[in-house]
C-alpha positions as CSV (number, residue, x, y, z in Angstrom):
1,X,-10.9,-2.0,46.1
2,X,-8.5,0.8,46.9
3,X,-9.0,2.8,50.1
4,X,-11.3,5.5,49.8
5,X,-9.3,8.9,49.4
6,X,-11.3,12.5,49.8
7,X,-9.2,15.3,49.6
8,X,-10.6,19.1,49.7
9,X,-8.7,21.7,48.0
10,X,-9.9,25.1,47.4
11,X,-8.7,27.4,44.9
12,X,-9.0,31.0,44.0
13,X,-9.8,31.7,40.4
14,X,-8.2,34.8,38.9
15,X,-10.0,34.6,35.4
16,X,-13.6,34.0,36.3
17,X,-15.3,35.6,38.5
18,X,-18.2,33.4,38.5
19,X,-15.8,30.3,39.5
20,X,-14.1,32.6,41.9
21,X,-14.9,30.1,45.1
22,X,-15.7,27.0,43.6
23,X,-14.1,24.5,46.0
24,X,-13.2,20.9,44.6
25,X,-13.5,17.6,46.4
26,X,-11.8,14.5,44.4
27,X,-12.6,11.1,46.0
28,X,-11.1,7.7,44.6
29,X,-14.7,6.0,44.2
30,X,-13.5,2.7,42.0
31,X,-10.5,1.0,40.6
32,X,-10.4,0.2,37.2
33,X,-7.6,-2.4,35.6
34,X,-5.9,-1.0,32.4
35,X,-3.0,-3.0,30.8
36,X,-3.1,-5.3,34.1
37,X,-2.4,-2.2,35.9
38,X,-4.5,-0.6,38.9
39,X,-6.2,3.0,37.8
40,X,-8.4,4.7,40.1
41,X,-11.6,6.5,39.5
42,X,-12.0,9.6,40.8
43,X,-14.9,11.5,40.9
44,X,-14.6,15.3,41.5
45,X,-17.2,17.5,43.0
46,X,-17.7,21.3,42.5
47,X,-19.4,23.4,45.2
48,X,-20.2,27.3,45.6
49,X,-21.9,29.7,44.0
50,X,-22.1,28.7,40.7
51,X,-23.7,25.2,40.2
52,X,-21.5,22.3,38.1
53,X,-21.6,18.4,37.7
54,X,-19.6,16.1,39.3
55,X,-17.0,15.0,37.0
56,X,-15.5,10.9,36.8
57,X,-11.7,10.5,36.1
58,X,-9.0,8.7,35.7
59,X,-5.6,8.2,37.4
60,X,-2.3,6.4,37.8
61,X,-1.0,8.1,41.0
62,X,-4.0,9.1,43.5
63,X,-1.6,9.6,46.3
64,X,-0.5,12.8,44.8
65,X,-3.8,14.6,46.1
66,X,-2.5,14.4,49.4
67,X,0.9,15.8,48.7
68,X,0.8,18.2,45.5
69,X,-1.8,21.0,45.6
70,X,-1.2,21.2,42.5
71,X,-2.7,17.5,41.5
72,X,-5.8,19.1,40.7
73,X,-6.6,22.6,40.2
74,X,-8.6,24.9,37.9
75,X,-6.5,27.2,35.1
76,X,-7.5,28.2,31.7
77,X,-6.0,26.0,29.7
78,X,-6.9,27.1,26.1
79,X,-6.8,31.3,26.9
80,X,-10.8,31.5,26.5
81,X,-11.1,33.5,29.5
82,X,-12.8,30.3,31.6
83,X,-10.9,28.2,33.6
84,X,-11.0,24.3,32.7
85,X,-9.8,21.2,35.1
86,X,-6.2,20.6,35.6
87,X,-5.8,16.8,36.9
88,X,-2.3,14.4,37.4
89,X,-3.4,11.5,36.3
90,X,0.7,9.9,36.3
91,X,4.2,11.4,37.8
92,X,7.2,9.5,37.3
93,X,10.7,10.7,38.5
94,X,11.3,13.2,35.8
95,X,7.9,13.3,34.1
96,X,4.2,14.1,35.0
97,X,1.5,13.9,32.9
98,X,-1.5,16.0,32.9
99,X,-5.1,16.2,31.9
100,X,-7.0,18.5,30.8
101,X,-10.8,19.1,30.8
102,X,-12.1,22.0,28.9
103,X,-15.0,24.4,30.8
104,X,-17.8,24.0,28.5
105,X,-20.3,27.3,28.7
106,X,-23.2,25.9,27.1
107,X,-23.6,23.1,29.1
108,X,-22.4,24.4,32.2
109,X,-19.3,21.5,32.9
110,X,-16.3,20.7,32.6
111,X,-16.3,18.7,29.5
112,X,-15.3,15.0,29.8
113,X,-15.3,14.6,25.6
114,X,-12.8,17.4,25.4
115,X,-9.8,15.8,27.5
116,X,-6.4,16.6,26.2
117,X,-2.7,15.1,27.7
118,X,-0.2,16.6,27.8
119,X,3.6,16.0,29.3
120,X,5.2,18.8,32.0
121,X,3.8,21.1,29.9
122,X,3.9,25.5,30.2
123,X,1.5,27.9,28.8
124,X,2.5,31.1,26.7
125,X,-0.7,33.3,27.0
126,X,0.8,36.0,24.9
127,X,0.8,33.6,22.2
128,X,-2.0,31.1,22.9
129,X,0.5,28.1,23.0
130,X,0.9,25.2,25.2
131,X,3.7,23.2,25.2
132,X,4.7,19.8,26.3
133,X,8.4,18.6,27.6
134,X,9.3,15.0,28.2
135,X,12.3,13.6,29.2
136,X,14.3,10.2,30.1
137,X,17.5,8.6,29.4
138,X,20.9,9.9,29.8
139,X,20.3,12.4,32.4
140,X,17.1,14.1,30.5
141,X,19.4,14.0,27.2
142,X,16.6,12.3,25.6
143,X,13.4,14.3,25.0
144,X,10.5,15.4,23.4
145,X,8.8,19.3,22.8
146,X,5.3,19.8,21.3
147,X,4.2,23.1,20.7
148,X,-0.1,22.9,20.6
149,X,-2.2,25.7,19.5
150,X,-6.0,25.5,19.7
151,X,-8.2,25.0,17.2
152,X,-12.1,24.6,18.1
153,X,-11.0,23.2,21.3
154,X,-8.7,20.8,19.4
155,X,-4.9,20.9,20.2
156,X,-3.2,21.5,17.0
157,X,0.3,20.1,16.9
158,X,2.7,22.8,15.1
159,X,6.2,21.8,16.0
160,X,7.9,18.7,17.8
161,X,11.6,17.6,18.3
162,X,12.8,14.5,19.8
163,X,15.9,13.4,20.3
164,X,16.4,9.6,21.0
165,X,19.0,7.0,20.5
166,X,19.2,5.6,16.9
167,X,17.0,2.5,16.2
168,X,16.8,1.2,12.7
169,X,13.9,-1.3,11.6
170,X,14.4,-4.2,8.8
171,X,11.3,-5.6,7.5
172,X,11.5,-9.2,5.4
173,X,8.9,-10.5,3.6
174,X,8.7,-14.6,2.1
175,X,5.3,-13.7,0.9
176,X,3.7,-15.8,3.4
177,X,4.8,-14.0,6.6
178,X,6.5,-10.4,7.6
179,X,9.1,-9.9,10.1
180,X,10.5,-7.0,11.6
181,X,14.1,-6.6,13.1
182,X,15.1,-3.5,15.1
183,X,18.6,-2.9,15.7
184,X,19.2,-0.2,18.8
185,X,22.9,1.8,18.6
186,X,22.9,3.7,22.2
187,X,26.1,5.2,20.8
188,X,24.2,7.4,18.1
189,X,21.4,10.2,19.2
190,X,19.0,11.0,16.5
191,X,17.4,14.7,16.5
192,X,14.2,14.7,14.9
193,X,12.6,18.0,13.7
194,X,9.0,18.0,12.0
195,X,7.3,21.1,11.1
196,X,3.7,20.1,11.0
197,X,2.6,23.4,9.5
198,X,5.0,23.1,6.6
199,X,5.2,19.2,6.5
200,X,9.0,19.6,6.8
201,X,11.1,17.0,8.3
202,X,14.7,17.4,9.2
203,X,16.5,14.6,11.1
204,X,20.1,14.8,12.4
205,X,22.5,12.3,14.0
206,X,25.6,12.9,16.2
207,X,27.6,10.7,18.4
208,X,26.9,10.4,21.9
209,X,29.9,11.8,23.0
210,X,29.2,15.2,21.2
211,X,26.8,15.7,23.5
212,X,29.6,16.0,26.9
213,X,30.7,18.5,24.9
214,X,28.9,21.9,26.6
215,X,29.6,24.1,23.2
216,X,28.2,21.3,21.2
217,X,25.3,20.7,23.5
218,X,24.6,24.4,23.5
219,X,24.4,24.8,20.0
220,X,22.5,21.8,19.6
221,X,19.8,23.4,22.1
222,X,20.1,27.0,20.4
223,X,19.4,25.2,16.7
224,X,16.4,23.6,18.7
225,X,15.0,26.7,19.8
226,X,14.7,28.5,16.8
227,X,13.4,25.8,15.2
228,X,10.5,26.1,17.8
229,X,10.6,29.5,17.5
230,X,10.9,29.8,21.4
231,X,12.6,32.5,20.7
232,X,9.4,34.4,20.5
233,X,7.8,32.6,23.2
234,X,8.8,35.7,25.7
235,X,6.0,35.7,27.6
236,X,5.9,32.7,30.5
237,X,3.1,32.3,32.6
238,X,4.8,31.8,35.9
239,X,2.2,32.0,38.1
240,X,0.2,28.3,38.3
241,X,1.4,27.2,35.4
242,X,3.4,23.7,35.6
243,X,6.5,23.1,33.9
């Protein structure tokens, strides 16, 4: 059993006024074992004016309470004027992954059935969009953008890249057994574009070494970009929101 951990953080809400001095305490009450790895179980407590249930989650790095004030915090999430539960639940050197749990109105809670990951993500307000960034590899070369609108509390995926190094995958079949071969190439970097609105798919390879090339890298990010259609994303929400 882990060491219990209380930490007391106390936000201001600027969205809802009823929430406006809710103050959280998140103590590590349990240790779980996932994947023969240690995950600790937080439960999070609400006090001030406005009455809500405790909530129990999950997470990989319950240290971070302690040093981020932004490990847990209140923001709204999906633009529906309430402000929903914000929790790390892992951070890596280059990546941190976030939790979200929606404010429920009816019942009064933050909503454990409605939790949605996502990667380093940003919210554009303007256009009710979240995305979510995730790197590794060659300096942050290799990545991954989601672009999520909401649908009935659902996140609805509309656009992804990734870029990755090429990996090609034999199957062979005797009729009595399968068997799969996958042959990596670190030299090639594969650029994969899927419109999920249009069910479009466009996949690119280049060379490695196109890539320490700055006018090829800055074209390659430009094409990306208006693929995304960040181009209309203007509208950043720079204050509280993680990226």
């Amino acid at each position: 059993m882990k060491k219990f951990l209380t930490v007391l953080l106390v936000l201001m809400l600027l969205t809802l006024p009823a929430l406006a001095e809710t103050k959280i305490e998140a103590q590590v009450v349990g240790v779980q074992v996932i994947d023969e790895s240690d995950v600790s179980i937080l439960r999070v407590d609400f006090s001030g004016d406005k009455e809500i249930p405790s909530l129990y989650a999950l997470t990989e790095s319950p240290w971070l309470l302690e040093q981020d004030p932004n490990a847990i915090a209140l923001q709204d999430v999906n633009f529906d004027g309430h402000d929903d539960l914000v929790l790390i639940t892992m951070a890596g050197a280059s990546n941190t992954v976030y939790t979200f749990y929606l404010w429920n109105e009816e019942k009064g809670a933050f909503d454990t059935e409605s939790q949605r990951e996502v990667w380093n993500y940003q919210l554009f307000p303007a256009q009710k969009l979240v995305e979510s960034y995730g790197t590794s590899g060659y300096a942050g070369l290799l990545h991954q953008i989601d672009i999520y609108a909401w649908e009935d509390n659902q996140m609805k995926r509309l656009r992804s890249v990734t870029w990755d190094t090429l990996t090609e995958t034999d199957v062979n079949s005797d009729g009595e057994y399968m068997q799969w071969t996958e042959r990596h190439d670190e030299g090639v970097i594969v650029e994969t574009y899927r419109d999920y609105e249009n069910d479009t798919e466009v996949v690119e390879s280049f060379p490695v070494k196109d890539y320490e090339d700055e006018a090829f890298l800055a074209q390659r990010f430009l094409y990306e970009d208006e693929f995304l259609q960040l181009d209309a994303l203007t509208e950043h929400n720079d204050d509280g929101t993680n990226g």
